[in-house]
Z-matrix of the N, CA and C atoms (Angstrom, degrees):
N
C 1 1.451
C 2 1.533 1 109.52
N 3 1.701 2 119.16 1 125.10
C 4 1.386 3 107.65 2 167.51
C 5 1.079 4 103.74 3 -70.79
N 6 1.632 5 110.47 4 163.04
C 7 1.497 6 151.73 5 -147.56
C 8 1.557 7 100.02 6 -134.87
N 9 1.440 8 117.10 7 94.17
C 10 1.583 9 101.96 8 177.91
C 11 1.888 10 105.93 9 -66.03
N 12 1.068 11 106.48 10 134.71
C 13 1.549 12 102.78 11 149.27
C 14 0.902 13 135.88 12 -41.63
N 15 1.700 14 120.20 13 138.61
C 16 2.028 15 102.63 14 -171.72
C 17 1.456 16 99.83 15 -98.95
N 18 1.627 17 109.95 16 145.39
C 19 1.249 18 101.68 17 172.20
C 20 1.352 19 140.23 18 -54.18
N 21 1.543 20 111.95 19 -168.07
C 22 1.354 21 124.38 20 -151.81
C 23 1.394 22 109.99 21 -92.85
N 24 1.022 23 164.27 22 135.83
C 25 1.677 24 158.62 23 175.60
C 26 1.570 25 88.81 24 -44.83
N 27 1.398 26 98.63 25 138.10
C 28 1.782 27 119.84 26 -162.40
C 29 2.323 28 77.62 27 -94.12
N 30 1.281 29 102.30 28 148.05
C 31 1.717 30 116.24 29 151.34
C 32 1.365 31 136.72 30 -76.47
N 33 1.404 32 88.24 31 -10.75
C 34 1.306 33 105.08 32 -164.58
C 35 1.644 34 115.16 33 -129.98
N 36 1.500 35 116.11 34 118.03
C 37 1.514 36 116.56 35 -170.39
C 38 1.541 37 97.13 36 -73.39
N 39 1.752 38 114.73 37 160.88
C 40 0.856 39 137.53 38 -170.55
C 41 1.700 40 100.82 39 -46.76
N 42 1.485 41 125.43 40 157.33
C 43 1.619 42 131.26 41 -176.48
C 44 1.197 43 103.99 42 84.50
N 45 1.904 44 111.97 43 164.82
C 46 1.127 45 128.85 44 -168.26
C 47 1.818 46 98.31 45 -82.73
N 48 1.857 47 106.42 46 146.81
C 49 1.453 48 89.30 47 176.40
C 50 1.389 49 91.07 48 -136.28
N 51 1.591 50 119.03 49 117.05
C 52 1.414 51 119.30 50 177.01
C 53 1.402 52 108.17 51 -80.63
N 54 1.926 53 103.84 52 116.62
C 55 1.633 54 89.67 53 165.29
C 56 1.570 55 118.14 54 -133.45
N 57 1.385 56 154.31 55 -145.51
C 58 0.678 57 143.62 56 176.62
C 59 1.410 58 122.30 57 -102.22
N 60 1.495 59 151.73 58 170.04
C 61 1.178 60 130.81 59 148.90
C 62 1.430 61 116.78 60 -38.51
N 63 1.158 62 136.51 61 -51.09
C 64 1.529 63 140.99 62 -176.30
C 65 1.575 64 108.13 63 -56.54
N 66 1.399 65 117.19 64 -38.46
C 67 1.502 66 119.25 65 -174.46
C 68 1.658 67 103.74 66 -79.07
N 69 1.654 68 98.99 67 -36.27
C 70 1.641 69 89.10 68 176.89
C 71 1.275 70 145.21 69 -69.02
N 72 1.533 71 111.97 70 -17.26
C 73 1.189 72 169.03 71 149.52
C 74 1.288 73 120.81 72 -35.91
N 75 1.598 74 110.16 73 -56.31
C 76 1.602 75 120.13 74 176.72
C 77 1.832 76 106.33 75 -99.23
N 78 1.381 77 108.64 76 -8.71
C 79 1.583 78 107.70 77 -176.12
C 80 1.783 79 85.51 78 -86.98
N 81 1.331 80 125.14 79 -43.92
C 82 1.992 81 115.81 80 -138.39
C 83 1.443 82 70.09 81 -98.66
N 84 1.075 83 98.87 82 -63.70
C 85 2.390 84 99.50 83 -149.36
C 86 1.273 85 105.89 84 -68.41
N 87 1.525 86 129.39 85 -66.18
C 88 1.396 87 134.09 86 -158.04
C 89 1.355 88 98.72 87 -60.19
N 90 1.222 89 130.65 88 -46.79
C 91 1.858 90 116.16 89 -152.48
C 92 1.826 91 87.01 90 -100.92
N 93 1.326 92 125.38 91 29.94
C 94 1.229 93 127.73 92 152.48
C 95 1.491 94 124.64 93 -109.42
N 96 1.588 95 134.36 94 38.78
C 97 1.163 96 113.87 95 -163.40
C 98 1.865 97 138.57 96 -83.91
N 99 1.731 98 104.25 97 27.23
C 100 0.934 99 118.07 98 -161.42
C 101 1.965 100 89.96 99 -112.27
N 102 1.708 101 116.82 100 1.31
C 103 0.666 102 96.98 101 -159.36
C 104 1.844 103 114.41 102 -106.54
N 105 1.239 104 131.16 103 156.03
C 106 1.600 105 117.85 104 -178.89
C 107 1.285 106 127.69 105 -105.43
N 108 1.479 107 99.65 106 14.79
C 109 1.438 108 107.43 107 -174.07
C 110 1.510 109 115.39 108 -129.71
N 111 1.422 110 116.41 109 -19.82
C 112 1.740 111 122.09 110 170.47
C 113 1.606 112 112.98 111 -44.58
N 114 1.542 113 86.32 112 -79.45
C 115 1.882 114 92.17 113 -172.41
C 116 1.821 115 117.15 114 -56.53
N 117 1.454 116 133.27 115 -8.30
C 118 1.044 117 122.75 116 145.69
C 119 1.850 118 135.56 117 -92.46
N 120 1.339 119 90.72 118 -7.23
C 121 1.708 120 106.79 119 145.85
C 122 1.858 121 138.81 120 -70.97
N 123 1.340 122 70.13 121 -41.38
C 124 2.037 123 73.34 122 161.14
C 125 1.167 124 119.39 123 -101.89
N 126 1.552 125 119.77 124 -17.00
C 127 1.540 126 102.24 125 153.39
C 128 1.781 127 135.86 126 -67.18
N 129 1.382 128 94.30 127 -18.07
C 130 1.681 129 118.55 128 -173.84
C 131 2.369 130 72.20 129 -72.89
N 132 1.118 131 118.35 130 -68.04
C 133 1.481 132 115.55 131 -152.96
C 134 1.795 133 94.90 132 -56.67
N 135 1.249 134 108.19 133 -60.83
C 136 1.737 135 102.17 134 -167.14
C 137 1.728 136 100.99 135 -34.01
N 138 1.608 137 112.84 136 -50.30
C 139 1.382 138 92.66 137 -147.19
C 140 1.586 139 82.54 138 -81.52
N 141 1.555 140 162.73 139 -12.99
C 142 1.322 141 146.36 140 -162.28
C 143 2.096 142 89.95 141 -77.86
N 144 1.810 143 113.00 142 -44.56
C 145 1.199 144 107.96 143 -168.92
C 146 1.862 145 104.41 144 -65.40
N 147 1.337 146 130.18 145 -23.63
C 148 1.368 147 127.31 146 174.04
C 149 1.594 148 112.41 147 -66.65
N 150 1.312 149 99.98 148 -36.06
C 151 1.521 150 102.75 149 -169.83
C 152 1.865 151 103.89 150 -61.62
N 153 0.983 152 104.51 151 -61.17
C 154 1.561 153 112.74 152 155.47
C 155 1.307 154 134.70 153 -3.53
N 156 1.819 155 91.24 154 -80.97
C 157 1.405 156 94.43 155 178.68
C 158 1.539 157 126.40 156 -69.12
N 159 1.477 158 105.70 157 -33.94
C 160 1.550 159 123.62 158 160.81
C 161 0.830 160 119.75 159 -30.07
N 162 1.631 161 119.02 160 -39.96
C 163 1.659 162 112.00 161 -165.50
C 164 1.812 163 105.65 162 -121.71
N 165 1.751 164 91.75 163 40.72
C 166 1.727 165 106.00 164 -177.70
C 167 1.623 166 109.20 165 57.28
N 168 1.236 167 152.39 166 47.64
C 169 0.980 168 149.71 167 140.58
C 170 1.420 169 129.33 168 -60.84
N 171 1.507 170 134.16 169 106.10
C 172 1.686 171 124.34 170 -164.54
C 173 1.384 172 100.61 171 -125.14
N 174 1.100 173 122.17 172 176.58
C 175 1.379 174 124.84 173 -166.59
C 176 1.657 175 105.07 174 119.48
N 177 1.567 176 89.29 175 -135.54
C 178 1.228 177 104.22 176 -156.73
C 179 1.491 178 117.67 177 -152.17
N 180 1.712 179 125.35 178 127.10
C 181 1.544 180 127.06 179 -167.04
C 182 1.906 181 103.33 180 -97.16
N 183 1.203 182 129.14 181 107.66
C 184 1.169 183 111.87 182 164.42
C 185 1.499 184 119.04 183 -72.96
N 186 1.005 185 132.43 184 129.37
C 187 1.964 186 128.42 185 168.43
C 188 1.336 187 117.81 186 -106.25
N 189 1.316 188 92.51 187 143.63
C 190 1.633 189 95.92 188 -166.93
C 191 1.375 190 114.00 189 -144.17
N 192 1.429 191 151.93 190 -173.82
C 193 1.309 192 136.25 191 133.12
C 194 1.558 193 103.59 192 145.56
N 195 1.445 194 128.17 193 -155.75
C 196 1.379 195 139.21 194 127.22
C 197 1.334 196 132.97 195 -46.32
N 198 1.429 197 117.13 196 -25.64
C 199 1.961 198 127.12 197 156.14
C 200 1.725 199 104.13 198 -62.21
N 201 0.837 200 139.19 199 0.62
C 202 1.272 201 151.83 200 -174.81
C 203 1.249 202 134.18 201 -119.84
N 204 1.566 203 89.86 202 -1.99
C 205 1.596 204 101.50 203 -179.44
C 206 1.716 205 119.03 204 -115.93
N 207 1.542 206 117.31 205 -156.86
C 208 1.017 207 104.20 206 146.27
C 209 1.312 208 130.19 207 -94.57
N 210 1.701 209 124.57 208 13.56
C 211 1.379 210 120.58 209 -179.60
C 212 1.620 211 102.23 210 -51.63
N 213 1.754 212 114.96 211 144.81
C 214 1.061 213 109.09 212 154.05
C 215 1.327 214 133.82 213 -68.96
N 216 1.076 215 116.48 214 -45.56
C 217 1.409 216 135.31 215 177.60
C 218 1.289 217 130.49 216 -88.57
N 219 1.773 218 124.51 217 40.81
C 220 1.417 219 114.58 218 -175.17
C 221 1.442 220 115.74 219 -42.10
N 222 1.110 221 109.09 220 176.11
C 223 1.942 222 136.01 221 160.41
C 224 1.280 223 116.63 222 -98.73
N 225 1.462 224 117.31 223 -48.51
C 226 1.267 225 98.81 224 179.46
C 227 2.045 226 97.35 225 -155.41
N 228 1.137 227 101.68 226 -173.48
C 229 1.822 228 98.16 227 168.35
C 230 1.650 229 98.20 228 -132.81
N 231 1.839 230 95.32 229 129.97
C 232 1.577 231 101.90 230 172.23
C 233 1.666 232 115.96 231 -80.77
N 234 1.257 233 97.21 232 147.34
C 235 1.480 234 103.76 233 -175.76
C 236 1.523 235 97.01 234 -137.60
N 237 1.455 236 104.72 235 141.08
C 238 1.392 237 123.71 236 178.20
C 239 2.252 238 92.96 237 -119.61
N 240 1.634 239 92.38 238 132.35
C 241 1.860 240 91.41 239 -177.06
C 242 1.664 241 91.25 240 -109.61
N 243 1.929 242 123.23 241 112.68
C 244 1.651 243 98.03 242 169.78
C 245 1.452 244 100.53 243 -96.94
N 246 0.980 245 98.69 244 138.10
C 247 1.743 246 145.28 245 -172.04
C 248 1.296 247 123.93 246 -87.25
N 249 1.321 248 125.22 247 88.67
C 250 1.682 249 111.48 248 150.85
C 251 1.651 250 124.59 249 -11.19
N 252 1.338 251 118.79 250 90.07
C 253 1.579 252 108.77 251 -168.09
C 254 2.110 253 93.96 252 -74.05
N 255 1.358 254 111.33 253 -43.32
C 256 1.565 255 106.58 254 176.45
C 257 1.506 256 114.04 255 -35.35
N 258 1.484 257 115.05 256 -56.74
C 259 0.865 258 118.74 257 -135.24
C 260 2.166 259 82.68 258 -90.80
N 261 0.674 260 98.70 259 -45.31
C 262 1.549 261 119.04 260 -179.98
C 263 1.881 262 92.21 261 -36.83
N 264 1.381 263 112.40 262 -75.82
C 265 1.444 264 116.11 263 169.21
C 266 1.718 265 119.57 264 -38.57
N 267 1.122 266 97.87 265 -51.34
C 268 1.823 267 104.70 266 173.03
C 269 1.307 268 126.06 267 -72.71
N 270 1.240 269 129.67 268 -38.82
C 271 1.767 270 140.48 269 -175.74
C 272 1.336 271 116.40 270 -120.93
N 273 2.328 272 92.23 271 95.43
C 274 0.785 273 110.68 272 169.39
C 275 2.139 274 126.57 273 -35.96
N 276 1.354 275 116.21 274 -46.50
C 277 0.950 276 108.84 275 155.06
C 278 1.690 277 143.73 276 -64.05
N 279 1.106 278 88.51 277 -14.43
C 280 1.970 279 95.15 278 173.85
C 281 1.420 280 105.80 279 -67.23
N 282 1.704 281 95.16 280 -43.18
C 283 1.569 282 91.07 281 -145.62
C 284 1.687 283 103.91 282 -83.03
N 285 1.539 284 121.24 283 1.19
C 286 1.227 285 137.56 284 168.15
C 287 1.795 286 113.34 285 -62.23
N 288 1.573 287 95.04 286 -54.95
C 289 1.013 288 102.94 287 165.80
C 290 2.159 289 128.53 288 -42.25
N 291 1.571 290 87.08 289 -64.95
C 292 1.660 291 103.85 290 172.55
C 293 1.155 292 117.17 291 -71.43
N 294 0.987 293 136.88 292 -8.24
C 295 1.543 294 135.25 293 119.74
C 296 1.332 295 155.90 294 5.41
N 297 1.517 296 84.80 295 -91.11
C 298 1.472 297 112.75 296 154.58
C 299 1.485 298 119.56 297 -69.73
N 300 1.361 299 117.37 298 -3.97
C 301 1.678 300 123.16 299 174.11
C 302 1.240 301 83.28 300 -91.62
N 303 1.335 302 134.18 301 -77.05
C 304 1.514 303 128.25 302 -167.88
C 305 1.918 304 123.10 303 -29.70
N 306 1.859 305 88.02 304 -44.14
C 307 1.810 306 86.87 305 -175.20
C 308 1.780 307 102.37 306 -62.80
N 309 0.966 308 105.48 307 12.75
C 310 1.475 309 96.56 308 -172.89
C 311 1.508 310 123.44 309 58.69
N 312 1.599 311 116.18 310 121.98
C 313 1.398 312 121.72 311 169.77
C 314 1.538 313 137.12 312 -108.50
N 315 1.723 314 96.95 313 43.93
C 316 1.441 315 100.65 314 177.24
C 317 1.751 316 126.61 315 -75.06
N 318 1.464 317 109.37 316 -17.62
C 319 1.506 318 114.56 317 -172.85
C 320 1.571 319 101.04 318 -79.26
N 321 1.388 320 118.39 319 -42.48
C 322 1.647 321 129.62 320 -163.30
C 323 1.464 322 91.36 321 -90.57
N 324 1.185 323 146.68 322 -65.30
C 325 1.396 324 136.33 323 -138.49
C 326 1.620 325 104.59 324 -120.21
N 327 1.730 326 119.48 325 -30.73
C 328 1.214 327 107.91 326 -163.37
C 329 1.248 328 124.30 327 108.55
N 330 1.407 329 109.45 328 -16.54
C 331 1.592 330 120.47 329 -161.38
C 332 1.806 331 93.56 330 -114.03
N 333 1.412 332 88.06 331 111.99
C 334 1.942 333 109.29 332 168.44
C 335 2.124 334 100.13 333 -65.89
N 336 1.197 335 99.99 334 81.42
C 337 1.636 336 82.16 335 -169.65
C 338 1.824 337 102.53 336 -125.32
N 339 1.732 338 90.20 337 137.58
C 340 1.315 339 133.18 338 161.35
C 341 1.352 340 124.68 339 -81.86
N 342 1.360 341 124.79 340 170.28
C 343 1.490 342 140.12 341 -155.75
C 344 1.256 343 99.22 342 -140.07
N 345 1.129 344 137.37 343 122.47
C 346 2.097 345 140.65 344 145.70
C 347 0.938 346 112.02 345 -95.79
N 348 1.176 347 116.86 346 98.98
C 349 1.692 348 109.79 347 -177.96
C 350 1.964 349 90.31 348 -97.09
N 351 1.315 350 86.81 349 146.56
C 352 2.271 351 94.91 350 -172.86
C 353 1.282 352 82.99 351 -137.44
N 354 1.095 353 105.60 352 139.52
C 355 1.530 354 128.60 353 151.97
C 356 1.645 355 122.74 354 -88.95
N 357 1.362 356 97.29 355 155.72
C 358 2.000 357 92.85 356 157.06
C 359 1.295 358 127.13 357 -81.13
N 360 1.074 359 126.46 358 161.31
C 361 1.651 360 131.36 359 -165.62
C 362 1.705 361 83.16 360 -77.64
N 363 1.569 362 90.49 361 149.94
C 364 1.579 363 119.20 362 173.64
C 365 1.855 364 93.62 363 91.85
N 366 1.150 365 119.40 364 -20.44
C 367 2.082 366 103.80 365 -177.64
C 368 1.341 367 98.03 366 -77.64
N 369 1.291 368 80.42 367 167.79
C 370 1.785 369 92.83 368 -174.19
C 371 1.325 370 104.86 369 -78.18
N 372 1.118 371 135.40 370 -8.42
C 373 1.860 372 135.46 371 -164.83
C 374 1.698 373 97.07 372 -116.88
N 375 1.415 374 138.42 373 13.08
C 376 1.134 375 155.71 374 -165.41
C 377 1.551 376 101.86 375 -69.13
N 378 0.969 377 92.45 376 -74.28
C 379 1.681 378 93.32 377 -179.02
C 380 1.839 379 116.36 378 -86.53
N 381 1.264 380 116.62 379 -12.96
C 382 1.674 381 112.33 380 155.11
C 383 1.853 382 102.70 381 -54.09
N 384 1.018 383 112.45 382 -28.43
C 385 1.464 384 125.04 383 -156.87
C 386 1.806 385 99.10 384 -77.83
N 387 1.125 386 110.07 385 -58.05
C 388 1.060 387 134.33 386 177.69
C 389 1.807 388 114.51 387 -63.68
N 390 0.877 389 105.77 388 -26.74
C 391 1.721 390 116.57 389 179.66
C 392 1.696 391 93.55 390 -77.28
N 393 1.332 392 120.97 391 -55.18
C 394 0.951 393 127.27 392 -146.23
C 395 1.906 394 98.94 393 -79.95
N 396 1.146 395 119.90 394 -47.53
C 397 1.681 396 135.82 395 173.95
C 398 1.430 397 93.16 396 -51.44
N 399 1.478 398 135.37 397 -26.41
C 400 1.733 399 126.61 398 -177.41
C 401 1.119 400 107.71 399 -77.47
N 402 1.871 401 115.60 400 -48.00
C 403 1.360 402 133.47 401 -174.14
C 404 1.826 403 88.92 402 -42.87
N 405 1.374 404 114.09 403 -73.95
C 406 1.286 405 120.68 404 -139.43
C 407 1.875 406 100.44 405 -49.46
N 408 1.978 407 94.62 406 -60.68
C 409 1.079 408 107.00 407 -177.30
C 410 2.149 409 114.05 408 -35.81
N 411 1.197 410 80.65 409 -65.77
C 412 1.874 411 86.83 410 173.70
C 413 1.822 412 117.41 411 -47.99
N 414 0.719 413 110.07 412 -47.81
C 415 1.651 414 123.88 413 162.37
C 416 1.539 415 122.34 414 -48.61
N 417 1.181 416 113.52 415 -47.01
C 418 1.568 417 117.17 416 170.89
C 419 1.404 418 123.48 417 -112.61
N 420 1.583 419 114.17 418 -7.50
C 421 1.289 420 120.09 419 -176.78
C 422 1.621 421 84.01 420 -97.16
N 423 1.444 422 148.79 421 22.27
C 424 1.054 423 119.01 422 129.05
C 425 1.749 424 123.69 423 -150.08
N 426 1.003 425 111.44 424 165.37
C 427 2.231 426 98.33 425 -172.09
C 428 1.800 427 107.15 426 -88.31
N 429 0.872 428 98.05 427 161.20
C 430 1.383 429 128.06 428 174.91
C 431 1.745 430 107.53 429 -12.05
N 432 1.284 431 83.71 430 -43.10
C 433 2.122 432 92.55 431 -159.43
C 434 2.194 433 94.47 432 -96.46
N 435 0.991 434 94.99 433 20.94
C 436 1.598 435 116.06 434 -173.81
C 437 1.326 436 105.56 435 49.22
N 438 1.404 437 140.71 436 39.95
C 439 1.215 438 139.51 437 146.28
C 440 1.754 439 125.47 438 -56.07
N 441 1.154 440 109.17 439 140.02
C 442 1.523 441 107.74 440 -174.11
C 443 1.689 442 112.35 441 -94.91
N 444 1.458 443 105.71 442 118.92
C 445 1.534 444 125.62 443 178.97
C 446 1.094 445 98.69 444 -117.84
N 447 1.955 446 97.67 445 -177.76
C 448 1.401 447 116.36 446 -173.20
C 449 1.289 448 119.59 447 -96.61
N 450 1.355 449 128.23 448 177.72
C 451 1.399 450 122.90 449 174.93
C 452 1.878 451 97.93 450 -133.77
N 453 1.103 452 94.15 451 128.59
C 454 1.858 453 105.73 452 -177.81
C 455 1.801 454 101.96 453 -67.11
N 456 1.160 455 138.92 454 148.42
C 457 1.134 456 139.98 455 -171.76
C 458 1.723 457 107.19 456 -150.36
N 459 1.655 458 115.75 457 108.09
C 460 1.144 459 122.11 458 -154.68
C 461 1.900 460 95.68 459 -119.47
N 462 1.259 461 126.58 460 116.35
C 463 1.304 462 131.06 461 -170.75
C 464 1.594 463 102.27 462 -78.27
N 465 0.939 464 119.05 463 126.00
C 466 1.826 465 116.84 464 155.81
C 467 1.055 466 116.99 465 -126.77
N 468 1.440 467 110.52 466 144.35
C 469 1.314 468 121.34 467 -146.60
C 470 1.481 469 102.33 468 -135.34
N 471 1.372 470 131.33 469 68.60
C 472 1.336 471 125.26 470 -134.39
C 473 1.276 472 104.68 471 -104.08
N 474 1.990 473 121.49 472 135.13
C 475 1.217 474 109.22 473 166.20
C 476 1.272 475 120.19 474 -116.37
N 477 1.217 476 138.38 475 121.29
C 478 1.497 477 146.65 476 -179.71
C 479 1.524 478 106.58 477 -26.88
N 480 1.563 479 103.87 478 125.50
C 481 1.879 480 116.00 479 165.16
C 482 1.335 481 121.01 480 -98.81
């Protein structure tokens, strides 16, 4: 029977920790310098988080994965995008955008990335919305061996080009 491996010591103590690209940057890449795969992993993320904001995307990036740990050598960094589901339904261009988060951008950028689309209370997709923001939270707020870690939390604040 394979034996998954247990993960990697998480960087991050249990709760959400909002930081900046620069903080994420000097926590995953900088205090890794033995490693060959960070600094072209967060460059694969800067430019997926520009693409974003470029095309007015706001909210919020959860990060998660082996970029988050102490592995030296990740593969890639998971990203969860939560999503205006209204607006997602209404703007033809948004939802182009959230989209292309959905097809997933691990081959081009590196980034294992997901979509949250949330609604406002009273829509009919309100609480699908809400089921789904627990999944994530429960999913990355803890590792494999059910220990409780952190989840990286990256703000975008996006203005249309």
């Amino acid at each position: 029977m394979l034996q998954r491996q247990p993960d990697f010591p998480p960087l991050f103590e249990l709760g959400f920790h909002h930081l900046s690209m620069e903080a994420i940057e000097d926590k995953c890449v900088n205090q890794f310098p033995l490693s060959s795969t960070r600094k072209l992993i967060m460059e694969g993320f800067r430019r997926f988080v520009e693409r974003l904001a470029d095309c007015g995307v706001d909210g919020e990036i959860w990060v998660d994965g082996s970029f988050t740990t102490e592995k030296i050598d990740p593969k890639d960094i998971d990203v969860v995008v939560r999503c205006d589901g209204t607006r997602y339904n209404a703007d033809e261009r948004y939802r182009e955008i959230v989209n292309w988060v959905i097809e997933n951008q691990k081959a081009e950028l590196k980034c294992d990335s997901y979509a949250l689309l949330e609604y406002p209370e009273g829509h009919e997709l309100h609480e699908e919305g809400g089921w789904w923001h627990a999944y994530w939270k429960v999913k990355w707020g803890f590792s494999r061996e059910e220990d409780p870690k952190g989840i990286v939390v990256v703000k975008l604040e996006g203005e249309p080009k």
